[in-house]
N, C-alpha and C positions, 0 to 999 in steps of 0.2 A: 588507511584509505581504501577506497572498493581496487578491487582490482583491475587493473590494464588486461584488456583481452583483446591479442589482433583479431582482426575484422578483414574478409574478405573485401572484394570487390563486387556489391551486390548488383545483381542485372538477375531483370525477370524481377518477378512477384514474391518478393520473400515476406513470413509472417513477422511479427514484432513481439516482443518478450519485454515490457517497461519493470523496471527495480526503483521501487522508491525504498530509499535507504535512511531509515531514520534516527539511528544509532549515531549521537558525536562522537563518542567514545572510538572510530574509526581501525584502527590496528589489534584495541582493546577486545572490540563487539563482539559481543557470543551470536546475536541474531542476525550479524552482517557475515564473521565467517560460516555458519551454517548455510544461508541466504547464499554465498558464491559456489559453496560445495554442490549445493541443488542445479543451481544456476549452469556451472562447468559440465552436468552428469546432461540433464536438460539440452542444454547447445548440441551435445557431442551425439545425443539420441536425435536431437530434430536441426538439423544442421541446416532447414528451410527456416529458419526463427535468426534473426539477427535483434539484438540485444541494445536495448536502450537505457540508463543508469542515471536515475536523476538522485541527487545525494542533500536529502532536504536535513538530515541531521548536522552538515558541515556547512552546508553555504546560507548565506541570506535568502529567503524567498522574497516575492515579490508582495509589497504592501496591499493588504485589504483591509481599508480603514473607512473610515467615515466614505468619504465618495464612491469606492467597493460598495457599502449598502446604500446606499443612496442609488447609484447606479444599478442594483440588482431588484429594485424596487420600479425604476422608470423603464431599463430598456426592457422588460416584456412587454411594457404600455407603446412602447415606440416612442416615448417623451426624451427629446433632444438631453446629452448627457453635456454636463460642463470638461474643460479639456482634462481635467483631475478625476472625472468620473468614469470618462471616457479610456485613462490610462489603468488604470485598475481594475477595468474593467475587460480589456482587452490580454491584461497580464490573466486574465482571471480563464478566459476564453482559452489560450495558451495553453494553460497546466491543464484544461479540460481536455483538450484536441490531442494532446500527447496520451492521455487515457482513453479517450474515444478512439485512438487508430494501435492501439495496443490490441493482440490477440488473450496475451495471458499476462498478467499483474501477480509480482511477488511485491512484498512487502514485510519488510525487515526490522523490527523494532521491537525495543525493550519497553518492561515495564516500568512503569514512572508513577511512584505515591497510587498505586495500585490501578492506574491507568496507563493512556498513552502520553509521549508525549508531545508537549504544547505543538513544538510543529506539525508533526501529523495532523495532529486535528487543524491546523492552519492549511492546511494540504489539501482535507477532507472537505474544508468549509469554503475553500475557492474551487474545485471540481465538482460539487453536491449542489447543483442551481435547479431549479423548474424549470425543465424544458429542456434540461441538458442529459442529468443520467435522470429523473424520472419526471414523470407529469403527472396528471393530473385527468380525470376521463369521467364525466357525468353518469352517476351511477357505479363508475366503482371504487370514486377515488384516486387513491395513489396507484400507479403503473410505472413498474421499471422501464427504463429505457437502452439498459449495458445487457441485455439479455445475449448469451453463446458466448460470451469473456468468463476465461475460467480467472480465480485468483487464490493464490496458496499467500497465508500470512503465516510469517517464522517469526516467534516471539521468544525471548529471554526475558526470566524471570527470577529474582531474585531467592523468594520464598518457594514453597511447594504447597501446590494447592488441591489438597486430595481428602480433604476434609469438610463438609456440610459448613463450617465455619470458618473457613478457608475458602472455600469457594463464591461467600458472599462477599468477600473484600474484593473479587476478581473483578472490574471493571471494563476492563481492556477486551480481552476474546469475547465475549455477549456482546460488544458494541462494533467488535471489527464482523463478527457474522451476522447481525443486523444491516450491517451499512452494507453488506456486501449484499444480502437478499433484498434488501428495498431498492437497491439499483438494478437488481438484475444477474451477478455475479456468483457465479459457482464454483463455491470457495470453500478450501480445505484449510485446517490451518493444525500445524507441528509448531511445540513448543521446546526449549529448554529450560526446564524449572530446576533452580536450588543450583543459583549461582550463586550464591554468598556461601553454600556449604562445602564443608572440609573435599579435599581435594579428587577422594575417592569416590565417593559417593557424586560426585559433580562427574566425574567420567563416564561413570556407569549411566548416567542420566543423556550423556552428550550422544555417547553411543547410542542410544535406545533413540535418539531424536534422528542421528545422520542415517540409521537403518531406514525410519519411518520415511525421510526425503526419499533416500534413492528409490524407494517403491514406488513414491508418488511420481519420481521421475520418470517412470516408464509408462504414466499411461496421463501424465498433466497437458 
């Protein structure tokens, strides 16, 4: 499970640090314990940052189904939503405003059949509306709207992907730092590859991964 961190008692203006955690595998996760280790070094450097933990790889999120698009379709029109459209819509609004008042977004996740997975992108697909992280601007098109939100994604990976032919199966980092630049988002992302491989080799790589954090920790 993510881990328990007390929390002071905040008063005054502290910034926000959101974790979405998308690893089930919870005790198991390579991208969730890395994702805390950054997280701990993080807090203990910028102690103005209190810490938000949404754990979309263990719990139910909230349905975006038919009425979700149905409703993403009418309320930009201002067209009355039915009380189903209106509720999915609102859960949708939620997961948004939690990333809208975030200063800095980690994001913790493994690969899945050379992607992410399914939750995340269920994640991605109720926080990613028009008119929320980007719009739309006569003459230039698409415009971010999460622009000064920095985002570090910590990804576990099964294979190792350092080969011209290895690197086309990689689906997952080319889509997390697309979605992070079309929104706006300036975003770093540390991987751990070649978790399926024998024990030693897997350390030497974990190492190489927790150095790269704590670096970024110093100046995220």
């Amino acid at each position: 499970m993510l881990q328990k961190r007390s929390q002071p008692d905040w008063r005054g203006k502290m910034k926000k640090l959101l974790h979405i955690a998308a690893s089930p595998r919870l005790e198991r996760s390579h991208s969730r314990r890395l994702a805390n280790a950054f997280i701990a070094e993080f807090l203990k450097r910028n102690p103005d940052y209190r810490l938000a933990e949404i754990d979309i790889g263990a719990v139910a999120q909230p349905r975006f189904g038919e009425a979700g698009a149905a409703a993403k379709f009418k309320a930009p029109r201002e067209l009355e939503l039915t009380p189903a459209e209106a509720r999915e819509w609102r859960n949708a609004q939620s997961s948004f405003e939690q990333l809208r008042e975030a200063d800095r977004l980690v994001v913790s996740t493994p690969m899945w059949n050379f992607s992410m997975p399914y939750h995340l992108k269920q994640w991605i697909d109720r926080v990613m509306q028009s008119g929320w992280s980007f719009g739309m601007e006569p003459g230039k098109g698409y415009v971010p709207l999460l622009g000064g939100k920095k985002a570090l994604f910590v990804c576990a990976c099964g294979g190792v992907y350092d080969t011209p032919e290895m690197l086309k199966l990689d689906h997952l980092r080319p889509y997390l730092r697309f979605w992070a630049e079309f929104n706006g988002l300036d975003a770093a992302v540390v991987s751990l590859e070649g978790t399926n491989l024998d024990q030693e080799r897997l350390a030497g790589n974990e190492a190489a991964a927790r150095s790269a954090l704590s670096k970024l920790a110093e100046k995220f």
